[in-house]
Backbone bond lengths (Angstrom), bond angles and torsions (degrees), N, CA, C in turn:
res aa  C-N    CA-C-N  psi(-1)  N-CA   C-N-CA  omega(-1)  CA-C   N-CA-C  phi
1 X - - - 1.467 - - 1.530 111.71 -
2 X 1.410 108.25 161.07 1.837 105.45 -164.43 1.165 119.29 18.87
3 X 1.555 109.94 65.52 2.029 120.69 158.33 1.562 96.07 -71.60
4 X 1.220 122.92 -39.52 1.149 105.17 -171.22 2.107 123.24 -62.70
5 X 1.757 96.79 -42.06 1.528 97.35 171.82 1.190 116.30 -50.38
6 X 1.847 107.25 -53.19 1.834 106.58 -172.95 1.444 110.89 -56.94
7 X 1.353 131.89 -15.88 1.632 128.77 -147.11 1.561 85.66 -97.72
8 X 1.312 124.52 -39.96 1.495 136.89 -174.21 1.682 101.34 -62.47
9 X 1.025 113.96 -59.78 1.436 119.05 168.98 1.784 125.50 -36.76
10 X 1.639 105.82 -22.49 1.414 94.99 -165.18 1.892 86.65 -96.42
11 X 1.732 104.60 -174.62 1.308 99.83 -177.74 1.762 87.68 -152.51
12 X 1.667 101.54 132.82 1.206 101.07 -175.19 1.638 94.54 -94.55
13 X 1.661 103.15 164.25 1.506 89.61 -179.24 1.720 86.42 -154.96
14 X 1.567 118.16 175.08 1.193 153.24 178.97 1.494 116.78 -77.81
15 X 1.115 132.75 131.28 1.248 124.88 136.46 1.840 152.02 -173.30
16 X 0.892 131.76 155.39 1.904 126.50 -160.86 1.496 90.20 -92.40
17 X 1.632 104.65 127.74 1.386 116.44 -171.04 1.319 101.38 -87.92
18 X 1.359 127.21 140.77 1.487 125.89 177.43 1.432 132.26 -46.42
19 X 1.755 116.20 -29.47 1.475 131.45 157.61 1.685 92.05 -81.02
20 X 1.452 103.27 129.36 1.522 103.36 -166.65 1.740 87.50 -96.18
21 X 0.955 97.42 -34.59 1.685 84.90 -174.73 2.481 115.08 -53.33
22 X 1.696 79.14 -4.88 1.814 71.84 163.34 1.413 122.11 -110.66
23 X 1.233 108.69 28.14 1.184 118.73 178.93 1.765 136.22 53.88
24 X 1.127 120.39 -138.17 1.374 121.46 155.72 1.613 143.19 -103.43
25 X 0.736 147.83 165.02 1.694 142.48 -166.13 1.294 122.80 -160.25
26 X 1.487 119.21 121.20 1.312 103.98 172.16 1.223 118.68 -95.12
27 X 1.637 138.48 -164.33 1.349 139.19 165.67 1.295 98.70 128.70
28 X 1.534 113.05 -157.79 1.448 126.48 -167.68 1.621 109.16 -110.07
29 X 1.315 108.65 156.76 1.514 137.69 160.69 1.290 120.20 -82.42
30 X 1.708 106.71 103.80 1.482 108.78 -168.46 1.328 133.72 -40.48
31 X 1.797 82.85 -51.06 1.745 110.32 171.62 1.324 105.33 -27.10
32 X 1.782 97.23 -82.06 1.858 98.49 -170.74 1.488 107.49 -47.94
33 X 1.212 143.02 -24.74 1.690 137.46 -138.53 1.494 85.40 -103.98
34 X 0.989 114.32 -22.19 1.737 104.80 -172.17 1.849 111.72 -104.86
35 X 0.953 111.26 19.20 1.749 137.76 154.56 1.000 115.84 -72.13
36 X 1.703 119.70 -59.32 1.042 121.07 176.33 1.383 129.05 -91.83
37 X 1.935 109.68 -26.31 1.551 108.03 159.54 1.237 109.19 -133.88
38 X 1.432 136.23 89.84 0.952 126.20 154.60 1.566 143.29 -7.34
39 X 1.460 106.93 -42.93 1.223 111.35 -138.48 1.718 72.27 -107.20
40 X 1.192 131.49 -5.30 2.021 115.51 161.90 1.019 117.05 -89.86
41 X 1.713 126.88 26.10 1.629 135.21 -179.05 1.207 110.43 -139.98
42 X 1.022 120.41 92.57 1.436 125.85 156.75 2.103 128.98 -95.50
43 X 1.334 103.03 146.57 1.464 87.48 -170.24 1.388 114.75 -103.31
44 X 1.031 117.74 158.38 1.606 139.72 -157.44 1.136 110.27 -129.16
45 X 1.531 112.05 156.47 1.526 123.80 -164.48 1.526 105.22 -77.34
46 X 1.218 134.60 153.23 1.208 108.55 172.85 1.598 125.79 -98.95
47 X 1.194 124.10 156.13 1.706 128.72 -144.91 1.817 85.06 -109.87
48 X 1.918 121.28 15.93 1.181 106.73 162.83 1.132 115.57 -125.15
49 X 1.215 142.75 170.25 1.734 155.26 178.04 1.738 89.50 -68.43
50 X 1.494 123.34 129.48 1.311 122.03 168.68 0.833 128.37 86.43
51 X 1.857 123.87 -19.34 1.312 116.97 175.73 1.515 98.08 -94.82
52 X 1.155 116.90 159.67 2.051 129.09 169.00 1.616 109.36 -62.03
53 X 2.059 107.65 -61.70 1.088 89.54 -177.55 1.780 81.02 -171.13
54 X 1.667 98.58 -179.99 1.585 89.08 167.64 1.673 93.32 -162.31
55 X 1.514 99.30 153.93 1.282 124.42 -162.82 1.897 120.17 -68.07
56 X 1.208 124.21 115.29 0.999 142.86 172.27 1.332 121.23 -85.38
57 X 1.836 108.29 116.47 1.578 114.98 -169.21 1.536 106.40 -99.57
58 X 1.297 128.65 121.03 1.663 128.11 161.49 1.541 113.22 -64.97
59 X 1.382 114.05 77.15 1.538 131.32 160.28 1.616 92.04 -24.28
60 X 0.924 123.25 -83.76 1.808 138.26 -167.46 1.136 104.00 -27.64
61 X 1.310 131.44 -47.29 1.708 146.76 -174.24 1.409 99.01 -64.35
62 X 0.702 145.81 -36.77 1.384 159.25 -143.76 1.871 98.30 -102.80
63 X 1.132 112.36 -32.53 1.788 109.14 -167.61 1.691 96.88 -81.14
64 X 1.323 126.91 -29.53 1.583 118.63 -173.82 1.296 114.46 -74.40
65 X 1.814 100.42 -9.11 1.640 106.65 -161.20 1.774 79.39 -92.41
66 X 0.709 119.36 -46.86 1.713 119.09 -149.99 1.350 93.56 -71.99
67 X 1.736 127.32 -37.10 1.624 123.21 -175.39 1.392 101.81 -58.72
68 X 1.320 122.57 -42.88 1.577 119.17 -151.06 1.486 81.33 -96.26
69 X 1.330 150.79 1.19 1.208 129.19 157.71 1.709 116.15 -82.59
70 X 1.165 115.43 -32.56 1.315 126.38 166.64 1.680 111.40 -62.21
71 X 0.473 117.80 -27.54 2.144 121.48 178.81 1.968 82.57 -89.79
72 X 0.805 117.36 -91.96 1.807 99.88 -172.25 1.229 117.15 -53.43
73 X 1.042 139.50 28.22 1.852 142.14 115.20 1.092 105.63 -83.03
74 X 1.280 133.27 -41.80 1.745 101.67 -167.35 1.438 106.57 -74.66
75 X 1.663 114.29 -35.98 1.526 117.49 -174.23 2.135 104.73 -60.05
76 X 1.285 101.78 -21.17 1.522 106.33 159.91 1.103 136.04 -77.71
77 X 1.256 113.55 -27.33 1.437 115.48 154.14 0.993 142.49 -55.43
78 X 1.993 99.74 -54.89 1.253 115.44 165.58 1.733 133.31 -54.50
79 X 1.476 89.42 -37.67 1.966 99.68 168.85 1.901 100.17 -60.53
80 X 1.028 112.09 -50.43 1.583 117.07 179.49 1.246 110.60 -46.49
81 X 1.420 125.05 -48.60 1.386 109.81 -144.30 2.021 82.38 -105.45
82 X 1.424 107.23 14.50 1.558 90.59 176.91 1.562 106.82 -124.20
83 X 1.457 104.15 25.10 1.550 130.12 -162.96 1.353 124.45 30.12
84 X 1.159 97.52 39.82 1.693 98.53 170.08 1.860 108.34 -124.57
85 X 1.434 93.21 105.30 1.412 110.65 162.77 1.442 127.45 -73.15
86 X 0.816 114.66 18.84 1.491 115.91 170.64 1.221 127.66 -67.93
């Protein structure tokens, strides 16, 4: 229920990875993504000398949220285009 509020909530963003040779990437920020679902962030060892660990996002988790947000737009549309806002 309300995929559509939580989906509004996340924020995709941009960015140049510090080893430039990996270029750029879009998608989400775990941090923020795990505010709203915890349970698609889990943490991981880290793959550098010095750091503890760093946070791992389940992309996959994320596609059931976005389907059931897509069916409550169309069911919004459809109330729209049959003028009943209710």
């Amino acid at each position: 229920p309300n995929a559509l509020d939580k989906v509004s909530q996340l924020e995709g963003v941009s960015w140049d990875w510090k080893d430039s040779w990996r270029g750029s990437s879009i998608g989400l920020v775990a941090q923020n993504v795990e505010k709203i679902f915890p349970e698609l962030v889990k943490e991981a060892p880290s793959l550098k000398e010095g750091v503890a660990s760093h946070k791992n996002l389940n992309y996959n988790g994320i596609i059931g949220l976005l389907v059931e947000s897509i069916k409550e737009l169309k069911d919004e549309v459809i109330r729209l285009k049959n003028g009943n806002t209710s």
